[in-house]
N, CA, C and O of each residue as an XYZ file, in Angstrom:
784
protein
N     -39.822     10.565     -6.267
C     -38.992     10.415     -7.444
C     -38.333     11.743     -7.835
O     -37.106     11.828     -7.899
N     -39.064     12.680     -8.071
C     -38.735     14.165     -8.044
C     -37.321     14.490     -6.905
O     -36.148     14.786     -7.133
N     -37.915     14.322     -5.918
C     -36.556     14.678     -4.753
C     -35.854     13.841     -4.743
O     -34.991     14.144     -3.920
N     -35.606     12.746     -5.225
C     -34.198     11.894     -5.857
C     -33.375     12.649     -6.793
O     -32.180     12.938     -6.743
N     -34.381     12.934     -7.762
C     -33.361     13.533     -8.942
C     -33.028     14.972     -8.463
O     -32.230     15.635     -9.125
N     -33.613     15.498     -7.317
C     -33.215     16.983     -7.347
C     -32.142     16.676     -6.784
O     -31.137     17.247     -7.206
N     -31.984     15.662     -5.631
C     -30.521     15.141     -4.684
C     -29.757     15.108     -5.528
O     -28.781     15.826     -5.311
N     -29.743     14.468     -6.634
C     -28.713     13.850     -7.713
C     -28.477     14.986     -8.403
O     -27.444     14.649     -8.982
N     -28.664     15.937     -8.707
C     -28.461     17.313     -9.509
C     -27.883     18.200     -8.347
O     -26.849     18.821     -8.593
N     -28.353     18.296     -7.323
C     -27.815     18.943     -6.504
C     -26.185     18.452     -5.973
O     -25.239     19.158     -5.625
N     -26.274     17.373     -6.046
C     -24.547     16.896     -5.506
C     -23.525     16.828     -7.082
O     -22.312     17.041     -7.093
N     -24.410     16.464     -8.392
C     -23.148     16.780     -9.321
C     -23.448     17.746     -9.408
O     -23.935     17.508    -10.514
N     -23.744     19.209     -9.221
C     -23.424     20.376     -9.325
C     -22.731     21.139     -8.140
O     -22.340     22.291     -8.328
N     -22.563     20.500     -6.873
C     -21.698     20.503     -6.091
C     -20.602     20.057     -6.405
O     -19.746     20.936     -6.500
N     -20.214     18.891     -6.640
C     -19.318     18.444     -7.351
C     -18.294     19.301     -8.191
O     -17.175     19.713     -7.886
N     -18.999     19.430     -9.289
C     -19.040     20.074    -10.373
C     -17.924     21.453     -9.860
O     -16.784     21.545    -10.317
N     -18.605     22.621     -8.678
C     -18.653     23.820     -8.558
C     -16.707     23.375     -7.550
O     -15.819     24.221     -7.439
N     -16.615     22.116     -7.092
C     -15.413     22.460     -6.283
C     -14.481     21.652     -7.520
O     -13.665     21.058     -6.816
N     -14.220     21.378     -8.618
C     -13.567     20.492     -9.559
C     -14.289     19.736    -10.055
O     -15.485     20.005    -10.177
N     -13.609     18.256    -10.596
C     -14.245     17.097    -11.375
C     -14.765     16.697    -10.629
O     -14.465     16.925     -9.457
N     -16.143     15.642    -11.106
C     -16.185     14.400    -10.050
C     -15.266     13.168     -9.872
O     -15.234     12.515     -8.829
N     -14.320     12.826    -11.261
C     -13.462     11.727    -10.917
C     -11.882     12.107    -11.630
O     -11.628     12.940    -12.501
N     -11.239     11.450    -11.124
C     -10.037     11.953    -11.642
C      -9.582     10.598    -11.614
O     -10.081      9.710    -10.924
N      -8.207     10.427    -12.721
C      -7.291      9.357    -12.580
C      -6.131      9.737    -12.779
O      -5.871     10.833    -13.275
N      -4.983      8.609    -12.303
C      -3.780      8.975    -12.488
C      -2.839      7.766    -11.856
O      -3.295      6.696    -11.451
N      -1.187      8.204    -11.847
C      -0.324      7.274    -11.371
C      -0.201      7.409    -10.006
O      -0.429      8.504     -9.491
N       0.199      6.247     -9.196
C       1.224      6.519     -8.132
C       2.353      5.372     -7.776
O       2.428      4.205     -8.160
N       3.118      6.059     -6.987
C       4.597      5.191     -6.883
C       5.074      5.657     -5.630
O       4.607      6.647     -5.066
N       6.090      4.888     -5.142
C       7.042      5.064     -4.213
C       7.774      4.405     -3.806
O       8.309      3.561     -4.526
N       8.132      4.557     -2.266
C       9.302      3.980     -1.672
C       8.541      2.924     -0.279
O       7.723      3.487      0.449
N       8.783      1.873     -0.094
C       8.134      1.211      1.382
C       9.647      1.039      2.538
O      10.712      0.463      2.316
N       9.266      1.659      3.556
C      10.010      2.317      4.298
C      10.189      0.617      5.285
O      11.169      0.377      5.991
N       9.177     -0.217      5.117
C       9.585     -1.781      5.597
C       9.837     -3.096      4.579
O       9.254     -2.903      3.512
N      10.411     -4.133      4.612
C      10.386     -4.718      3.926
C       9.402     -5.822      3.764
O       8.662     -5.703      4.741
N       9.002     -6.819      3.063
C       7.525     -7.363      3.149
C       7.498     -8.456      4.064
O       6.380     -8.907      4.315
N       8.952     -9.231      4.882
C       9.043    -10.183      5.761
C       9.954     -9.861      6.861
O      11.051     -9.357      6.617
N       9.506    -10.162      8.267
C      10.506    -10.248      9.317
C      11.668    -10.589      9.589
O      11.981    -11.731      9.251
N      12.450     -9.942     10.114
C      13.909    -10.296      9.944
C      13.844    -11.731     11.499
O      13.862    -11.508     12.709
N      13.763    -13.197     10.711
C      14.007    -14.030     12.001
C      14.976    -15.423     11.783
O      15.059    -16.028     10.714
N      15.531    -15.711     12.766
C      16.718    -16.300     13.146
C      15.792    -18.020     13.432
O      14.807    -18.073     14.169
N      16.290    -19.129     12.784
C      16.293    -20.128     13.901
C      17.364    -20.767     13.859
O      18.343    -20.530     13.152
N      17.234    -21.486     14.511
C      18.807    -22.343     15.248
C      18.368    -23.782     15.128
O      17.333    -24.054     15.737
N      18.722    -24.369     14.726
C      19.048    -25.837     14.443
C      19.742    -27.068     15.126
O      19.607    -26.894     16.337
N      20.249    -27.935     14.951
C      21.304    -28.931     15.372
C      22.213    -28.485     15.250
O      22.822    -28.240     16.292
N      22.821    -28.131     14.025
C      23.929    -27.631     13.294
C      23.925    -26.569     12.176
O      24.882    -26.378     11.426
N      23.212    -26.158     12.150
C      22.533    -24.933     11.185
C      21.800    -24.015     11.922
O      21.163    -24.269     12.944
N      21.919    -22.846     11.324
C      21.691    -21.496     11.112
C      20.719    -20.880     10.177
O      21.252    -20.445      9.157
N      19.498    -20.736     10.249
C      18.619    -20.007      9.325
C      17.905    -18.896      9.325
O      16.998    -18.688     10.131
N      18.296    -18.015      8.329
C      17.700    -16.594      9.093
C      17.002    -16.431      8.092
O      17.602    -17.017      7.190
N      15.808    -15.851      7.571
C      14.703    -14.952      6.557
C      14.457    -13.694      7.142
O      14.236    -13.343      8.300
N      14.564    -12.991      5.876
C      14.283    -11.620      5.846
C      14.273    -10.761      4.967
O      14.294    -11.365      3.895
N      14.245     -9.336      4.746
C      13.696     -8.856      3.299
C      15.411     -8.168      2.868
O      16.038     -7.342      3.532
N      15.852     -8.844      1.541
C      17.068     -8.232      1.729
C      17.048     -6.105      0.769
O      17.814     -5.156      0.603
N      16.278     -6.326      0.607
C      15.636     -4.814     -0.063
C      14.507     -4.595      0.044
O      13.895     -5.505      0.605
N      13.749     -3.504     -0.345
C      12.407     -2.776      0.351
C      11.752     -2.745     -0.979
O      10.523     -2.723     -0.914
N      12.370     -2.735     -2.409
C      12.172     -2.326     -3.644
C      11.464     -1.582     -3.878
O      11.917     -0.496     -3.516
N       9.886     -1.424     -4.604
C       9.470     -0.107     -5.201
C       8.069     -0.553     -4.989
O       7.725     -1.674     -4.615
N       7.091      0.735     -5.351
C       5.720      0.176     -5.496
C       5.155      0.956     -6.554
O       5.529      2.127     -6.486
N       4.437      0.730     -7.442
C       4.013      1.414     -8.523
C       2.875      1.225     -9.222
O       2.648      0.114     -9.700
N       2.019      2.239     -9.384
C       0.749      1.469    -10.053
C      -0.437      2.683    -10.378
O      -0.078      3.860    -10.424
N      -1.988      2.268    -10.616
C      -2.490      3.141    -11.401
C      -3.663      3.638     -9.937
O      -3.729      2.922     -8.938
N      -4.383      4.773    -10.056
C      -5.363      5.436     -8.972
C      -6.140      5.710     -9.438
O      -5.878      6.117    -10.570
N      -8.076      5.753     -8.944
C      -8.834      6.512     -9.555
C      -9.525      7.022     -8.007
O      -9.334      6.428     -6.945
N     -10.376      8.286     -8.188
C     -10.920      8.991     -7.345
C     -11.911      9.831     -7.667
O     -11.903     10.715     -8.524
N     -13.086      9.388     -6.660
C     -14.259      9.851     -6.690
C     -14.323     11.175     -6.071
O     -13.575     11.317     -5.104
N     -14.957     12.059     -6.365
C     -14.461     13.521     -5.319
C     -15.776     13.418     -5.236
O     -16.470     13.086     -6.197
N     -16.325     13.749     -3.849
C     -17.552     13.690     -3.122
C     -17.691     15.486     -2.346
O     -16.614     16.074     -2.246
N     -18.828     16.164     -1.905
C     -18.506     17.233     -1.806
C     -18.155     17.159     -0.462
O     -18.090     16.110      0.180
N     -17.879     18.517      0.053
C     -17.667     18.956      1.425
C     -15.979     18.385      1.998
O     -15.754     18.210      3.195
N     -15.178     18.210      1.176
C     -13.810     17.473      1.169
C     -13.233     15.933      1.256
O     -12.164     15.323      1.249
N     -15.056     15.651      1.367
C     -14.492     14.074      0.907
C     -14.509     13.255     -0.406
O     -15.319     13.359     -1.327
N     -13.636     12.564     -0.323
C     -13.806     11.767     -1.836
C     -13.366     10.003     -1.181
O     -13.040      9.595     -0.066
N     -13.540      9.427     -2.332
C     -12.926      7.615     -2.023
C     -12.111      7.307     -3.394
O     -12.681      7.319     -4.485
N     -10.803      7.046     -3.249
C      -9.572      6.241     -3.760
C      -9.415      5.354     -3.573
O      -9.423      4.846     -2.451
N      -9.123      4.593     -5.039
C      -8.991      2.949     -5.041
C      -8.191      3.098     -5.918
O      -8.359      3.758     -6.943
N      -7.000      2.346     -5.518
C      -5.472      2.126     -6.010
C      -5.145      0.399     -6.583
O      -5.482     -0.685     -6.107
N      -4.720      0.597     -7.232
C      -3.914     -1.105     -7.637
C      -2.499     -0.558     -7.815
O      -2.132      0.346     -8.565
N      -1.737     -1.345     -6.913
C      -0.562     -1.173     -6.933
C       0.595     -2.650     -6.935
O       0.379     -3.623     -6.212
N       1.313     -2.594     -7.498
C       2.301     -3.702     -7.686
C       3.253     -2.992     -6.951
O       3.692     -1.845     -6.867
N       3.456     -4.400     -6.312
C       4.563     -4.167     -4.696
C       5.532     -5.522     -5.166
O       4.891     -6.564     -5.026
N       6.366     -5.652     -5.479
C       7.403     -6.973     -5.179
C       7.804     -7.180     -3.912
O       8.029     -6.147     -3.283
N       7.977     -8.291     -3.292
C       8.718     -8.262     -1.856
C       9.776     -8.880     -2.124
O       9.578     -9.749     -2.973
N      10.935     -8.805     -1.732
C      11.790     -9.474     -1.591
C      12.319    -10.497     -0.262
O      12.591    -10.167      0.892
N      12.345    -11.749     -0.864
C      13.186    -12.966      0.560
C      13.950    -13.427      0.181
O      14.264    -13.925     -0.900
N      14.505    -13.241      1.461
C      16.081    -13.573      1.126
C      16.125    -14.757      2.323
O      15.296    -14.548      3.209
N      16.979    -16.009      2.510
C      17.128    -16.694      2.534
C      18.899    -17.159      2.935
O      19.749    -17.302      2.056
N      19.154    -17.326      4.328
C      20.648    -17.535      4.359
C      20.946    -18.927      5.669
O      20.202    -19.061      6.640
N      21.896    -19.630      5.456
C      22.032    -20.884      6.006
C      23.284    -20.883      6.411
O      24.264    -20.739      5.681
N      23.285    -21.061      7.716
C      25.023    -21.133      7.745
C      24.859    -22.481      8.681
O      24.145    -22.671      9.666
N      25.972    -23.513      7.868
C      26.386    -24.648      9.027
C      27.328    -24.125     10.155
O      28.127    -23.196     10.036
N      27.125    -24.794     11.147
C      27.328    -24.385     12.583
C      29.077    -24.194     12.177
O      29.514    -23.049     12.285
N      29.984    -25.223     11.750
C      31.279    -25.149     12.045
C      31.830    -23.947     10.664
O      32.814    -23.209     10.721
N      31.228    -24.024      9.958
C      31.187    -23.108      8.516
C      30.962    -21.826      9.131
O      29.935    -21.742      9.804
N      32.013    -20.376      9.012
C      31.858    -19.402      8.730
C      30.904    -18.626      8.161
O      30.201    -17.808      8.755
N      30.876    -18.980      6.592
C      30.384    -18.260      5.810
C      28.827    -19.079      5.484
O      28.667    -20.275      5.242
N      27.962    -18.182      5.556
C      26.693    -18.405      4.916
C      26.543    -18.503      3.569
O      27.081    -17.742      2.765
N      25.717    -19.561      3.249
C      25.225    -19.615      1.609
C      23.766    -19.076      1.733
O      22.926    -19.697      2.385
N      23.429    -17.675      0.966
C      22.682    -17.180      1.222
C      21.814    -17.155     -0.362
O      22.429    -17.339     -1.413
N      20.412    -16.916     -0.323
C      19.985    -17.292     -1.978
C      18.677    -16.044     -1.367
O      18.433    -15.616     -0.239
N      18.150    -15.814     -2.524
C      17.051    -14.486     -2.527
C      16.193    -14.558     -3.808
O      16.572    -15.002     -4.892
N      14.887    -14.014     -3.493
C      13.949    -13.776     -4.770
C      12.780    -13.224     -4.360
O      12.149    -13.030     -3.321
N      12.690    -13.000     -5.766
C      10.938    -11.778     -5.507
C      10.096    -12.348     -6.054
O      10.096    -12.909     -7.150
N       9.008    -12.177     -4.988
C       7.718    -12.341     -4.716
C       7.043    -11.594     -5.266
O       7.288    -10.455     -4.868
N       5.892    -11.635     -6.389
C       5.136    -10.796     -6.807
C       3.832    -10.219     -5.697
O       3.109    -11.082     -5.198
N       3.642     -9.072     -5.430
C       2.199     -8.815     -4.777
C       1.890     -7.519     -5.831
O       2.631     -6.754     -6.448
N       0.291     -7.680     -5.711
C      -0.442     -6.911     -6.106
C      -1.420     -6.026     -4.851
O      -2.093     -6.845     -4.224
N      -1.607     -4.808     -4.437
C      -2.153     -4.023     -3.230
C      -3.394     -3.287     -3.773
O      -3.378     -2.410     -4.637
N      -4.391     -3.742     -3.182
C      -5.807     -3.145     -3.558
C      -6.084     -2.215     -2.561
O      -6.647     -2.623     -1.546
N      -5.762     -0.925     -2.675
C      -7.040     -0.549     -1.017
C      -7.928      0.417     -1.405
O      -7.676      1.187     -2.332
N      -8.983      0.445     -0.752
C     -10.226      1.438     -0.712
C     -10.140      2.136      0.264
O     -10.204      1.705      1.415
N      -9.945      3.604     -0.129
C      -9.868      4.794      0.995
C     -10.782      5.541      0.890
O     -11.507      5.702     -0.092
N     -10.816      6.040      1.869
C     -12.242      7.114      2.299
C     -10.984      8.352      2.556
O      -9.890      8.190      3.096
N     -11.462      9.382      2.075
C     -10.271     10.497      2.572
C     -11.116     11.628      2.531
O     -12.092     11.791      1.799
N     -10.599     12.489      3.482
C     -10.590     13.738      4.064
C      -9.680     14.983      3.387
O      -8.451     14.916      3.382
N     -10.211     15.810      2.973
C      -9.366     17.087      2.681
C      -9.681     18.006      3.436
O     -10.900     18.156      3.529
N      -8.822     18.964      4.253
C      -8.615     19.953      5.101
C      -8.945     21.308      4.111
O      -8.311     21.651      3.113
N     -10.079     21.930      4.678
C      -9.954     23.361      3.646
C      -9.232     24.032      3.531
O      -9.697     25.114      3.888
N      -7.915     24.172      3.120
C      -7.207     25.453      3.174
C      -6.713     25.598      1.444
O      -6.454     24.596      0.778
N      -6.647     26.902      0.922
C      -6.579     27.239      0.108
C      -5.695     27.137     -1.083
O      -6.134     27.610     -2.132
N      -4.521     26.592     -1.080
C      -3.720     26.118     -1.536
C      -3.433     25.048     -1.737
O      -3.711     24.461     -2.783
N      -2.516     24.321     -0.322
C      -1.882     23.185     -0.161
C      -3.099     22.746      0.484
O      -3.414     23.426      1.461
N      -4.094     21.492      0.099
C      -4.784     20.743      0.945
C      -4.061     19.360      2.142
O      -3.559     18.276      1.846
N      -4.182     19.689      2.846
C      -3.625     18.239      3.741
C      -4.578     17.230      3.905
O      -5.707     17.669      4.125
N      -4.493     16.253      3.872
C      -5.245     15.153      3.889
C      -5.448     14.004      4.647
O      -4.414     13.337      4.638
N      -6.562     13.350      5.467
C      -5.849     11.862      6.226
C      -6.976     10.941      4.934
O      -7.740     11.354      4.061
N      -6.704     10.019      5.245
C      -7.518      8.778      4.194
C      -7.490      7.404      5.584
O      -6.714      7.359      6.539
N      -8.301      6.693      5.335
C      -8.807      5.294      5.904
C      -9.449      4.435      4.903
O     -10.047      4.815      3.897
N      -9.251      3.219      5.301
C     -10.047      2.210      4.485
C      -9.316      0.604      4.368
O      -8.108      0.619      4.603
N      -9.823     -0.568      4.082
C      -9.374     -1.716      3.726
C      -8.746     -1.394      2.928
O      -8.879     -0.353      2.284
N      -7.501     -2.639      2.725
C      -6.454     -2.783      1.515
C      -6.354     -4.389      1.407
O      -6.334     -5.155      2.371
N      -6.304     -4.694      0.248
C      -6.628     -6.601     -0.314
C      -5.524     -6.631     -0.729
O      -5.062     -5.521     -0.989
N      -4.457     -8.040     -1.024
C      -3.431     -8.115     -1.550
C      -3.948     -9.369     -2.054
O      -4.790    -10.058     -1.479
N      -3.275     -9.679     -3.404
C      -2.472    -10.866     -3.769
C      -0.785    -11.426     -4.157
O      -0.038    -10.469     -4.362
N      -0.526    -11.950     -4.204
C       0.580    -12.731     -4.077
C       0.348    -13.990     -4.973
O      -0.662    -14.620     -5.287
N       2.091    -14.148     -5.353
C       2.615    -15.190     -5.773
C       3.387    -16.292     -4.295
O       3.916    -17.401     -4.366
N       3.187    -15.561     -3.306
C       3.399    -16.545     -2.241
C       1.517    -16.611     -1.508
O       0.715    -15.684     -1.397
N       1.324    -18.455     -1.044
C       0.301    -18.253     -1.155
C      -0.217    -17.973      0.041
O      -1.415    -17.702      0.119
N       0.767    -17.995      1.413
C       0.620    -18.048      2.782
C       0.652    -16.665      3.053
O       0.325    -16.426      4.216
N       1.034    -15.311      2.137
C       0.433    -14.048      2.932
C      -0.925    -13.594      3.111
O      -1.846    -13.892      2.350
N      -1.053    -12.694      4.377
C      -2.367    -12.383      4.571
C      -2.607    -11.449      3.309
O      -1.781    -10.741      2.733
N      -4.133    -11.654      2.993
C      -4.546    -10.903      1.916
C      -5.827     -9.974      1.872
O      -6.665     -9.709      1.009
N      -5.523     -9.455      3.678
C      -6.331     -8.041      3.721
C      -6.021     -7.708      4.885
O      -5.754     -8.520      5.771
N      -6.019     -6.254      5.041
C      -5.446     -5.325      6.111
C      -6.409     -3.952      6.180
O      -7.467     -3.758      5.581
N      -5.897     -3.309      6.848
C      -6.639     -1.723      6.829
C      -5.681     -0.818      7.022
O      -5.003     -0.919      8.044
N      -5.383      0.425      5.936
C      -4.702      1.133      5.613
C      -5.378      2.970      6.001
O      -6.345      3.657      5.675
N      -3.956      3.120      7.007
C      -4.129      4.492      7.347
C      -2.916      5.624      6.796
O      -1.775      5.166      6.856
N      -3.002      6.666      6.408
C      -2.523      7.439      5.934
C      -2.838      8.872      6.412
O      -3.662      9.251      7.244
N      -1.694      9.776      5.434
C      -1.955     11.460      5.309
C      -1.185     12.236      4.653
O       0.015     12.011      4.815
N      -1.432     12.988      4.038
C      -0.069     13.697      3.229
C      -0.826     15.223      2.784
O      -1.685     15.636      3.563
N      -0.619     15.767      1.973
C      -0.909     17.160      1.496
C      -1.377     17.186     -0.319
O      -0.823     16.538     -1.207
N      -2.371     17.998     -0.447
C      -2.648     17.926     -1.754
C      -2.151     19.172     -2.658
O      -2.426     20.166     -1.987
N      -1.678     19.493     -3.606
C      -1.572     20.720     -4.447
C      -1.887     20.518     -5.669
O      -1.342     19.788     -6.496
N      -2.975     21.326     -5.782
C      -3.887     21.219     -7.450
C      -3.187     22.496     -7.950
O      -3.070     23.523     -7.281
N      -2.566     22.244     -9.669
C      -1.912     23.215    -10.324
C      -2.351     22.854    -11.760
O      -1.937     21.963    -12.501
N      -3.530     24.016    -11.993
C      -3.938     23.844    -13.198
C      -5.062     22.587    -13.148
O      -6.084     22.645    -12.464
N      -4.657     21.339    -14.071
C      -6.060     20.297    -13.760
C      -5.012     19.180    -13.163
O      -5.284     17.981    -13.221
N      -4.222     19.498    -12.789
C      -3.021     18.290    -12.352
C      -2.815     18.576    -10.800
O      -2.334     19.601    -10.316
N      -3.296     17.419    -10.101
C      -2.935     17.335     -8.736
C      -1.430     16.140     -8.469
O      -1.313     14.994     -8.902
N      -0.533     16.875     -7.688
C      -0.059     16.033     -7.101
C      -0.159     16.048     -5.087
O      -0.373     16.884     -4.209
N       0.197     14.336     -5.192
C      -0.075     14.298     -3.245
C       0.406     13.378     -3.345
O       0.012     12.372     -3.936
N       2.138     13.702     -2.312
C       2.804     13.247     -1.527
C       2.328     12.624      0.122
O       2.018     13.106      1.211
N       2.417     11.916     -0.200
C       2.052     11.047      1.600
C       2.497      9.803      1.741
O       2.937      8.928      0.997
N       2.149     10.009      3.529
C       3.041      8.780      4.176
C       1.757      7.623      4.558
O       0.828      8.084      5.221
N       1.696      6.403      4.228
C       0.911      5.030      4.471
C       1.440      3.803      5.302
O       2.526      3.227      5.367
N      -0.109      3.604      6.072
C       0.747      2.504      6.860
C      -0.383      1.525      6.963
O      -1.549      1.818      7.227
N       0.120      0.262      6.710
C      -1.102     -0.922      6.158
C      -0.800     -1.765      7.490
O       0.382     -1.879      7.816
N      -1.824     -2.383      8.308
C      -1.523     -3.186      9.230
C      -2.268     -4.685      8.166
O      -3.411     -4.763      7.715
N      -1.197     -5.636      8.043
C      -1.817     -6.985      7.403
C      -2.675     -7.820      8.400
O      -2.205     -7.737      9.534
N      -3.688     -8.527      8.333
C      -3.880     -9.565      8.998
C      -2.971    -10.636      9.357
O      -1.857    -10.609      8.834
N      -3.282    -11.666     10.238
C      -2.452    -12.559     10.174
C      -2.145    -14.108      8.745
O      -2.911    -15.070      8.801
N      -1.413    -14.094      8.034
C      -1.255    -15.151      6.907
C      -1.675    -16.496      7.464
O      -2.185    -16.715      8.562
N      -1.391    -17.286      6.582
C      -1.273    -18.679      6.421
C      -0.460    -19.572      7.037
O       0.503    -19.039      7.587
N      -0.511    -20.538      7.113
C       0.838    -21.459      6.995
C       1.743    -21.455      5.934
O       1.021    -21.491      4.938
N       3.204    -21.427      5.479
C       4.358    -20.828      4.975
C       4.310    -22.537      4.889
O       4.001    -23.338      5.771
N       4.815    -22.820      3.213
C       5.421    -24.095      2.541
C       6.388    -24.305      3.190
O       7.177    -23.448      3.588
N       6.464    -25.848      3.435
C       7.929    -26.418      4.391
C       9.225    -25.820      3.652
O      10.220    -25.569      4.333
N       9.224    -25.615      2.415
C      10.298    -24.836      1.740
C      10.707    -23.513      2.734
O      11.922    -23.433      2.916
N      10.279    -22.961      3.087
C      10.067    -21.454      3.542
C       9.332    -21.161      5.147
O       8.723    -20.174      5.559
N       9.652    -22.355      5.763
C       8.792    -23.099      7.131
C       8.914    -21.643      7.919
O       7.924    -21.029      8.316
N      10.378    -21.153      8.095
C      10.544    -20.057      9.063
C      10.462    -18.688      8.538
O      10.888    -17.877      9.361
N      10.027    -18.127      7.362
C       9.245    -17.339      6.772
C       8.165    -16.534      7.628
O       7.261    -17.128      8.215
N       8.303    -15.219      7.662
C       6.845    -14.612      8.458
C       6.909    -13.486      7.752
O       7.951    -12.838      7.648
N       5.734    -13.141      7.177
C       5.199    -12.172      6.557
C       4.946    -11.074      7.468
O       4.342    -11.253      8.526
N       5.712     -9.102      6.821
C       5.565     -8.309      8.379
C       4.595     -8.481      8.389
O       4.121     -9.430      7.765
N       3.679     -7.447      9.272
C       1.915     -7.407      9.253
C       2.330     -5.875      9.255
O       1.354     -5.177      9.528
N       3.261     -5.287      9.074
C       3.738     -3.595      9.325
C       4.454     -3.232      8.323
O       5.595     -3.604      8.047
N       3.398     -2.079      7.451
C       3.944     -2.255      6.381
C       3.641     -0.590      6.515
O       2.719     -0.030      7.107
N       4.708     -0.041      5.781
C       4.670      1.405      6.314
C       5.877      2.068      4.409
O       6.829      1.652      3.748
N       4.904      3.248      4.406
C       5.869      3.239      2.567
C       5.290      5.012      2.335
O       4.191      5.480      2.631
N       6.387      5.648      1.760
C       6.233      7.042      0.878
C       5.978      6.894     -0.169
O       6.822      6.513     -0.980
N       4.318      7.230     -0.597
C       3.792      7.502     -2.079
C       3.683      8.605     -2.634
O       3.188      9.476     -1.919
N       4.051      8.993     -3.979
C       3.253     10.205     -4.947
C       2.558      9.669     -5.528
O       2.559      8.518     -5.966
N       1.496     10.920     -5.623
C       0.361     10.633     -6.594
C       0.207     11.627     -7.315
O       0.008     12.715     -6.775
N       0.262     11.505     -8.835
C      -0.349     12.637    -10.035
C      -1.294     11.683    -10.440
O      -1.164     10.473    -10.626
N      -2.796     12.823    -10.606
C      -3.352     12.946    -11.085
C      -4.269     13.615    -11.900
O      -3.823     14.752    -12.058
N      -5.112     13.509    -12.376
C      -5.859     14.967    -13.440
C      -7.187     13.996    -13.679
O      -8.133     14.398    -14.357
């Protein structure tokens, strides 16, 4: 019982001696793919293509455990919209009637991350599962998310810029509404993160 609690005193005062043990904060960015495949089918007399007609934004809240020796674990909730877009062209018809809308998702992931010792700028890789939900009900709703970017602590405020890349599982079956619909499984996006 004794050498439990000395473990436990000994790591929050490790802790302690390299910063906080937890920090929170925002993050946001840009997703460098869009959330569905760009695909074509062909018909009798029609033309149907799905695909993401914008990449839109991702934005949401972070917390982080700082563990000693440069590791810590981050768990993010992030709101992702996807956008589908939707276009039909009859065979003798020119012009497509094309229609679009967003999809709500919500992005859970649990990272395990690595900080590089160097004195300044820390660089970083992270690993771990990522859970989604959706307002569509046929996307997959877990993947594993790899990353890396650089850390700079200024004052009690860290920011870290990095690049993420989520491989999805495979989804569902897609509503006959949306039959030729495919969710990417490659999902690749530039985040900042402030936190304190």
């Amino acid at each position: 019982m004794t050498r439990n609690r000395g473990l436990t005193l000994l790591f929050l005062l490790s802790s302690a001696a390299y910063g906080q043990l937890f920090s929170i904060g925002i993050k946001g960015g840009v997703p460098f793919t869009g959330g569905f495949s760009d695909v074509t089918t062909m018909g009798v007399d029609t033309i149907s293509r799905t695909f993401s007609k914008s990449n839109e934004y991702i934005i949401g809240a972070m917390g982080e455990l700082h563990l000693p020796l440069g590791l810590s674990v981050e768990a993010d909730v992030l709101y992702r919209p996807l956008n589908l877009a939707t276009s039909n062209t009859l065979v003798p018809q020119p012009v497509p009637f094309q229609t679009s809308r967003s999809i709500t998702s919500f992005e859970f992931p649990i990272l395990a991350k690595y900080r590089f010792p160097f004195p300044l700028v820390k660089p970083y890789v992270e690993a771990g599962p990522s859970f989604r939900t959706s307002s569509l009900g046929y996307l997959s709703n877990a993947g594993f998310a790899i990353g890396g970017g650089v850390e700079l602590k200024i004052s009690k405020v860290r920011f870290g810029p990095e690049i993420r890349y989520t491989r999805w599982g495979s989804g569902g079956t897609p509503s006959v509404a949306v039959l030729q619909a495919q969710s990417n499984v490659n999902q690749a996006e530039f985040l900042l993160g402030l936190s304190f």
